[in-house]
C-alpha positions in Angstrom: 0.7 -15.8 -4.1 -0.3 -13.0 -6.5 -3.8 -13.6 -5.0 -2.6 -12.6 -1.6 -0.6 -9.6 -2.3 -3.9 -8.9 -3.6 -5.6 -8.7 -0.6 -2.8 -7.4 1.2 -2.4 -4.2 -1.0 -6.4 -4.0 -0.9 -6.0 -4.2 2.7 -3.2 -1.6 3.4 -4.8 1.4 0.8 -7.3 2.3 3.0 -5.6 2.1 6.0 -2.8 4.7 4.5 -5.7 6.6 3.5 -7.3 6.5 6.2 -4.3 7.5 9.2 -2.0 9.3 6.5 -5.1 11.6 4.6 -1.9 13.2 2.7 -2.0 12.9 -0.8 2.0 12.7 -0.9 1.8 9.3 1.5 -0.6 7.8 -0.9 1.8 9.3 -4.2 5.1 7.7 -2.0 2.3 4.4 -1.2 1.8 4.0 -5.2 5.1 4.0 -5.8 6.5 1.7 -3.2 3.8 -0.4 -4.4 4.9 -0.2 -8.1 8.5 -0.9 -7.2 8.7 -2.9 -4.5 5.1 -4.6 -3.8 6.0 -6.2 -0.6 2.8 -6.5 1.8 5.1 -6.6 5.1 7.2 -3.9 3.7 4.1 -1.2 4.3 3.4 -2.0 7.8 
């Protein structure tokens, strides 16, 4: 499981980097991954 959020969260950075190129989205990104680290919950 923690091995697939992994990957998930690996995944998903570079896409929000990518389409948002905002530094708040990827600030709002971090956090939402700090408090609720849900892989379907960013897309």
């Amino acid at each position: 499981m923690s091995s697939h959020l992994t990957q998930s969260l690996l995944i998903s950075a570079p896409l929000f980097l990518s389409v948002g190129g905002d530094g708040e989205l990827f600030l709002n990104w971090k956090e939402t991954q700090i408090s609720v680290p849900s892989p379907h919950y960013f897309f």
